[in-house]
C-alpha positions in Angstrom: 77.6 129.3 85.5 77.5 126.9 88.5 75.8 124.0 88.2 73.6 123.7 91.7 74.5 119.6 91.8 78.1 120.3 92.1 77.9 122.8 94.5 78.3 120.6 97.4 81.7 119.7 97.2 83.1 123.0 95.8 82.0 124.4 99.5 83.0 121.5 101.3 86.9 121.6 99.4 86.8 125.6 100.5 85.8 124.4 104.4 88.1 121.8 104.8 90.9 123.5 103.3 90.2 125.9 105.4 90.3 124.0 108.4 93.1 122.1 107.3 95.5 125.3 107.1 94.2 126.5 110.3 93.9 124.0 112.8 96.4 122.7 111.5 99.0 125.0 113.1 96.9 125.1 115.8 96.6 122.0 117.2 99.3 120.3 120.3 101.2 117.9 118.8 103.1 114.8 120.5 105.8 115.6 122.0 107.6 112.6 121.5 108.2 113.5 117.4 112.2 113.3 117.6 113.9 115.1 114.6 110.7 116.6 112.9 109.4 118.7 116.1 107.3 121.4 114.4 108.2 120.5 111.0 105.5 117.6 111.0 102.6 119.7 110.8 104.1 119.3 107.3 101.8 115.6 107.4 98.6 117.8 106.8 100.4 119.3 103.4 102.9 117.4 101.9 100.9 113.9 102.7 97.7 114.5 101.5 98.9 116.4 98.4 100.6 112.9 97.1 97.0 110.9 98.3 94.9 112.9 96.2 97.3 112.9 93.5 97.4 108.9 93.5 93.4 109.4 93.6 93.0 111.3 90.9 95.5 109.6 88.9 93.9 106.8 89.5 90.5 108.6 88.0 92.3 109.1 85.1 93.7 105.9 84.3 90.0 104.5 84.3 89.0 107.3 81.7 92.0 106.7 79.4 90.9 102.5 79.9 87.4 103.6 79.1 88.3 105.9 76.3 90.5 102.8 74.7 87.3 100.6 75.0 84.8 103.0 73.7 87.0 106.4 72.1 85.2 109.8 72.8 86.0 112.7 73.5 84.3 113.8 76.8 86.5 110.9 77.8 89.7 111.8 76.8 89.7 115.2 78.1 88.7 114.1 81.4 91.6 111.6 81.2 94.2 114.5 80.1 92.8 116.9 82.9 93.1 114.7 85.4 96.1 113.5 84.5 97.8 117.3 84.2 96.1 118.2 87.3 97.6 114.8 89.3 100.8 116.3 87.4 100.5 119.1 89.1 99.3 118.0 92.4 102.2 115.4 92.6 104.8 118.6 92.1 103.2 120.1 95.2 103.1 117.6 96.8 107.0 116.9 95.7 108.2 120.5 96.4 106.6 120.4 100.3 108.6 117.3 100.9 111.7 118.6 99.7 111.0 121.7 102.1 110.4 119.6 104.9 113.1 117.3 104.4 115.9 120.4 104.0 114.0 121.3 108.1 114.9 117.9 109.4 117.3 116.0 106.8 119.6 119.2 106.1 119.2 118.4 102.5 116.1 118.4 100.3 116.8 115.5 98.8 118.8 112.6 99.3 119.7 109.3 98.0 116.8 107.4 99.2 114.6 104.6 97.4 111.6 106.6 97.9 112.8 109.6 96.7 114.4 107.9 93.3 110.7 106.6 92.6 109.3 110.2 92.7 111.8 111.4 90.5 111.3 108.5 88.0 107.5 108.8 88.3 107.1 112.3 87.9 109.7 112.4 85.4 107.4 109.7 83.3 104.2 111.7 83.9 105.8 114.7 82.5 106.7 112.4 78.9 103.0 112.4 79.2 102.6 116.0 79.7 105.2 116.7 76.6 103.4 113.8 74.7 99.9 116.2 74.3 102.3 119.0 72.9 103.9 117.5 70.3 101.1 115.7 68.5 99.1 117.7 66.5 96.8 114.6 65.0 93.8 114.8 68.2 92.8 111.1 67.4 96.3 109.8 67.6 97.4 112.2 70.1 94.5 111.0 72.5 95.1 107.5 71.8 98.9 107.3 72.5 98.5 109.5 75.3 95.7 106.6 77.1 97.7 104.0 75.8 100.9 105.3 78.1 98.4 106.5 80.9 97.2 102.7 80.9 100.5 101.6 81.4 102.9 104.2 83.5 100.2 104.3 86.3 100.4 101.1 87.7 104.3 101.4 87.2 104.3 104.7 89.3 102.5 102.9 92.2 104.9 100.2 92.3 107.8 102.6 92.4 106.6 105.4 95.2 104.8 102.8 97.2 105.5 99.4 96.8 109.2 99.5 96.1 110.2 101.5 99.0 108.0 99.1 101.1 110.2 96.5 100.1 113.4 98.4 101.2 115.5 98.4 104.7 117.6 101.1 103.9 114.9 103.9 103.0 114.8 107.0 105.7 111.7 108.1 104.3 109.1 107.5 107.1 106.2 104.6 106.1 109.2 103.2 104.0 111.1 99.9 104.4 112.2 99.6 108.3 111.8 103.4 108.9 109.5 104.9 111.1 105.7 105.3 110.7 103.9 108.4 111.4 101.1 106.4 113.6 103.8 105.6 115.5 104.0 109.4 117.0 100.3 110.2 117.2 100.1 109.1 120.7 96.6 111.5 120.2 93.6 111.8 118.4 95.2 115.4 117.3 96.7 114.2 113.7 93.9 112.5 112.9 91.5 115.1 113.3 93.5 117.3 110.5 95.0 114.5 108.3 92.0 112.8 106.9 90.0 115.8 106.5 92.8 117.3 104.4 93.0 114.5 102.1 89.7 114.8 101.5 90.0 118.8 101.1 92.7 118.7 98.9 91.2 116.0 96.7 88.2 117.8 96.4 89.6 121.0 95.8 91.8 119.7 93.2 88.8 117.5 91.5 87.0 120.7 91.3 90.6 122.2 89.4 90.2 119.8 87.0 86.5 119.9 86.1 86.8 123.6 85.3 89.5 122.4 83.2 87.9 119.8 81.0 84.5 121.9 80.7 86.7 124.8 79.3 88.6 122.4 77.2 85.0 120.9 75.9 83.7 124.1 75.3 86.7 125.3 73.6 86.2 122.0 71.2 82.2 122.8 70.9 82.8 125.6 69.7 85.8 125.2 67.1 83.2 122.4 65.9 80.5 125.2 65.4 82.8 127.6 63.6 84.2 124.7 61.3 80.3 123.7 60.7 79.1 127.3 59.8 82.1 127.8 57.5 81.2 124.2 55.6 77.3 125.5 55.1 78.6 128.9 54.4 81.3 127.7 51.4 
């Protein structure tokens, strides 16, 4: 049943979305966009998909800190849904770039600083993943799996952000001495889709992850029931 205080943002992910995927390919563009011509309405999808990732990985990493300070389990399923929903955000977000670099790189992926970080990150966030499958002890399953949250999210930042800032030789645009997308919205146009779809896709994505962790809490209510009725029962 929907829960009338969390309405709001359900319909505002839908409407933004929305207007995301459709102004988006409506809107003029700059002209002056080189290489990327109509590929770069891409920067409403691929860009936004890695923002809200970083967001909500970023909301899990506080619930696994929280969940180390003061273990419950409300706590750790939020950490572990947010975390396999960033997971899963980050791989769209992964799989438009590589479409969009095969339209203007003729490869979809290359040998590039920023690239090399994505694969290590996501690669380190899928131990994660593999972590909650092969523990079958919930208490120490939930603490090992905060314990690396805690510690591979700060890592990930410093490899698909600061890292490749620090580089000369990365192609990858915002990165080392490349070109930055600001740089070709001689317009108001990008801007008027961009943010809005960071937002959108945040939100909708939020809103993946909440249905998640209240099936996962349900799930765990109710095993808890059944194991109670059988120990009054016996």
């Amino acid at each position: 049943m929907l829960r009338i205080p969390n309405a709001w943002y359900k319909i505002l992910a839908v409407l933004i979305v929305g207007y995301s995927l459709i102004y988006g390919m409506l809107i003029n563009l700059p002209t002056d966009v080189g290489i990327l011509d109509e590929t770069i309405r891409n920067l409403f999808y691929h860009v936004p998909m890695w923002f809200g990732m970083m967001l909500i990985l970023a909301a899990a990493w506080v619930n696994s800190i929280i969940y180390l300070n003061k273990p419950t389990q409300k706590r750790d399923v939020y950490a572990t849904e947010l975390t396999n929903v960033g997971i899963l955000m980050g791989f769209c977000g992964l799989f438009t770039g590589m479409f969009w670099a095969y339209n203007t790189w003729g490869t979809p992926w290359t040998n590039d600083p920023k690239l090399n970080g994505v694969a290590a990150g996501m690669a380190m966030y899928l131990g994660y993943w593999l972590m909650g499958r092969s523990i079958n002890d919930p208490e120490k399953r939930a603490r090992l799996q905060a314990v690396f949250n805690v510690f591979i999210f700060p890592l990930f930042i410093s490899l698909i952000y600061v890292m490749p800032k620090l580089s000369q030789f990365s192609i990858h645009p915002g990165s080392g001495e490349s070109v930055n997308f600001k740089t070709y919205n001689n317009t108001n146009n990008i801007q008027h889709v961009f943010y809005p779809a960071v937002i959108g896709w945040t939100l909708l994505f939020v809103w993946i992850a909440e249905l998640r962790a209240r099936t996962t809490l349900l799930l765990y209510n109710k095993k808890n029931e059944e194991s109670f009725s059988k120990h009054i029962i016996s």
